[in-house]
C-alpha positions as CSV (number, residue, x, y, z in Angstrom):
1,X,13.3,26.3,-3.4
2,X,13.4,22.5,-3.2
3,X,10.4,21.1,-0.8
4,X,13.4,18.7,0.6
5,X,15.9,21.7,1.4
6,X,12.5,23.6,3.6
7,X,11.9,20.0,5.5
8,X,15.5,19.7,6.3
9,X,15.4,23.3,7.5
10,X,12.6,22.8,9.9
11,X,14.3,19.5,10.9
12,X,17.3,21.4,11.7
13,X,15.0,24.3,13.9
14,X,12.8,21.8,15.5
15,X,16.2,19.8,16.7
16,X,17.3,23.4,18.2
17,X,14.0,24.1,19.6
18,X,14.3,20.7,21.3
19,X,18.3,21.3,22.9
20,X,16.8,24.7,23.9
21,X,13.4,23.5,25.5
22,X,15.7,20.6,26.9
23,X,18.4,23.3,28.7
24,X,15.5,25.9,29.8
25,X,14.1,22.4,31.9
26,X,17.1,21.0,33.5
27,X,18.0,24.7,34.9
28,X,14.2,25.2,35.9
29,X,14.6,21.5,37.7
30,X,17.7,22.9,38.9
31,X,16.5,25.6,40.5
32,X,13.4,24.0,41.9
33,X,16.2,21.3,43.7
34,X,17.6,24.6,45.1
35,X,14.3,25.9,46.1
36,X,13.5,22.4,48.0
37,X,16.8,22.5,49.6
38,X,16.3,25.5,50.9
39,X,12.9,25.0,52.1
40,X,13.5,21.5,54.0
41,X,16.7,23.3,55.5
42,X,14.3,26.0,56.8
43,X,11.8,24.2,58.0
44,X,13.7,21.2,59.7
45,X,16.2,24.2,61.4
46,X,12.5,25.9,62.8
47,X,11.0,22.4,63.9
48,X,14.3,21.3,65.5
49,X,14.3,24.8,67.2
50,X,11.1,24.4,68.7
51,X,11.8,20.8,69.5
52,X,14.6,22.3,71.8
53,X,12.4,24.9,73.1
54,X,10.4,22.5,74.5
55,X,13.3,21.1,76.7
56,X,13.6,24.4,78.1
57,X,9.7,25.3,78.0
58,X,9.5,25.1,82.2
59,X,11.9,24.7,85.5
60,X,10.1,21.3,86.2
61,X,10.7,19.8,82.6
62,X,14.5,20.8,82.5
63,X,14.9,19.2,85.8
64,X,12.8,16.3,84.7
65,X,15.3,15.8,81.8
66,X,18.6,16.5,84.3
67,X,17.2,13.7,86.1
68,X,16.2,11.9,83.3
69,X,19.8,11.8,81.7
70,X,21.3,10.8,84.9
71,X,19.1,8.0,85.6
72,X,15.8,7.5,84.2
73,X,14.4,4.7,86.8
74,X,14.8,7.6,89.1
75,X,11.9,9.7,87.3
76,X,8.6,8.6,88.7
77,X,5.9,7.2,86.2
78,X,4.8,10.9,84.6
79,X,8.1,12.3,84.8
80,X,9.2,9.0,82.6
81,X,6.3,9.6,80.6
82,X,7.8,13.5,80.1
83,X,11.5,12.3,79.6
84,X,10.4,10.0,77.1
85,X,7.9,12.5,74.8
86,X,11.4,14.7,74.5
87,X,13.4,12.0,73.9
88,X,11.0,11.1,70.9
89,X,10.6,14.2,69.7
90,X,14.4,14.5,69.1
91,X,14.9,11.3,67.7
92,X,12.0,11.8,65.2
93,X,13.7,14.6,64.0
94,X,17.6,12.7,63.7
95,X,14.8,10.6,61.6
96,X,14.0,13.4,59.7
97,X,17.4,14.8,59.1
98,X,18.8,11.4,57.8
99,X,15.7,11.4,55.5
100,X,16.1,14.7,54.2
101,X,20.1,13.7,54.2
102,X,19.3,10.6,52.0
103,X,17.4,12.5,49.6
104,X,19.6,15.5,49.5
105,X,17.8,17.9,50.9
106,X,19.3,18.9,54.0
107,X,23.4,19.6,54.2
108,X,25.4,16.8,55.8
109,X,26.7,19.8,58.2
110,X,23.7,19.7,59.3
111,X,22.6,16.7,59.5
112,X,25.9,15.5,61.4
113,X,25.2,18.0,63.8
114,X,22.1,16.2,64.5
115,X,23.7,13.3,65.1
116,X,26.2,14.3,67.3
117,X,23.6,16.0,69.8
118,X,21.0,12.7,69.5
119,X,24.8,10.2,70.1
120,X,25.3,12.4,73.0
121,X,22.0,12.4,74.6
122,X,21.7,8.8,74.2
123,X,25.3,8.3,75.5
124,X,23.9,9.7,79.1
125,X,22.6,7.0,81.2
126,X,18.9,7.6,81.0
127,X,19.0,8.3,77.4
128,X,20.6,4.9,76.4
129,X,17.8,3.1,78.4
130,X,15.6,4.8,76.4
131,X,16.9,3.9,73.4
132,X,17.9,0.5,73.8
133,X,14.0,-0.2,75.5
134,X,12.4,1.9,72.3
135,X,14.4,1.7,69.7
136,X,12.3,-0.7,68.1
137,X,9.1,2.1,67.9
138,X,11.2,4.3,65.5
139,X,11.6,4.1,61.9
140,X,15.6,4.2,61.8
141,X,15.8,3.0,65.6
142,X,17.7,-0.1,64.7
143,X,20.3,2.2,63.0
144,X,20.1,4.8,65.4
145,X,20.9,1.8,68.3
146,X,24.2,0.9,66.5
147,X,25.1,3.8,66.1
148,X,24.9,4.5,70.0
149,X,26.9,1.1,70.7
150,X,29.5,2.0,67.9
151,X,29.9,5.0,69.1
152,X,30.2,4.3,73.0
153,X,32.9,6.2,74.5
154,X,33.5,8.3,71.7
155,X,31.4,11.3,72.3
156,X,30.8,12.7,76.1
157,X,27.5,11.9,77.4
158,X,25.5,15.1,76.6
159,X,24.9,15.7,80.5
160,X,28.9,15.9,80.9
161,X,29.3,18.2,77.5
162,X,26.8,20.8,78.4
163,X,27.0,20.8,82.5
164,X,23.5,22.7,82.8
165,X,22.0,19.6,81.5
166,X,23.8,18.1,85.0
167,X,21.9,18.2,88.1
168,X,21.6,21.0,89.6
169,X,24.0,21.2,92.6
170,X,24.9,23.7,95.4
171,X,28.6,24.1,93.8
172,X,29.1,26.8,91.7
173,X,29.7,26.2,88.4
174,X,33.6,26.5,86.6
């Protein structure tokens, strides 16, 4: 056998072993970008969780926020100081979601869903205050502030589309 026809030979299985080392990687990077997904979905779903928790974490702090959303000059200094820690908290994580968005790691579903409930607690009285006063101290608050004045009108207030967060009344409720 001809040295030449051996070299071309190996050639030819070194080219396959190439293609085939080439395929096994992209699927293994696929399935890694699956993985991540599915991690950063998980783990922003747990952290927004407890991030909502934490509005419902005591009588005082729920009607801190009910207060808070209908008129935040009405909250005296610590109670302003409260409203404005949960506030942050839920706009850091709209932060995260668009990042995680951006970089396709977390589903638009979800992170639209985000948006929606952070539009809707900044379309409430004391929650546009806060924004338009902070929105400078946030990463995306620029963004996040257009998006609240584009958006005017368009979604309820998040007070008016989930009542409980309304102050508490002697009426029953419908």
């Amino acid at each position: 056998m001809n040295w030449d026809v051996v070299s071309a030979i190996a050639e030819v299985f070194a080219a396959v072993a190439v293609v085939v080392t080439l395929i096994y990687l992209a699927s293994q990077i696929r399935q890694a970008n699956i993985q991540a997904q599915g991690e950063a979905h998980s783990n922003w779903l747990t952290t927004w969780n407890e991030t909502i928790k934490g509005w419902i974490a005591d009588r005082e702090t729920v009607q801190i926020l009910q207060r808070g959303f209908a008129d935040f000059s009405s909250l005296q200094n610590v109670e302003q100081a409260i409203f404005a820690q949960q506030l942050a908290a839920l706009i850091n994580h709209w932060h995260l979601a668009a990042d995680l968005s951006d970089r396709g790691l977390l589903g638009e579903q979800i992170y639209r869903g985000a948006t929606e409930l952070v539009l809707s607690v900044c379309a409430t009285p004391g929650g546009r205050f806060f924004i338009e006063s902070n929105y400078a101290a946030f990463p995306r608050g620029s963004e996040l502030l257009e998006l609240v004045q584009s958006e005017a009108g368009s979604l309820p207030p998040f007070n008016i589309l989930s009542p409980w967060w309304s102050i508490d009344t002697d009426e029953p409720r419908d």
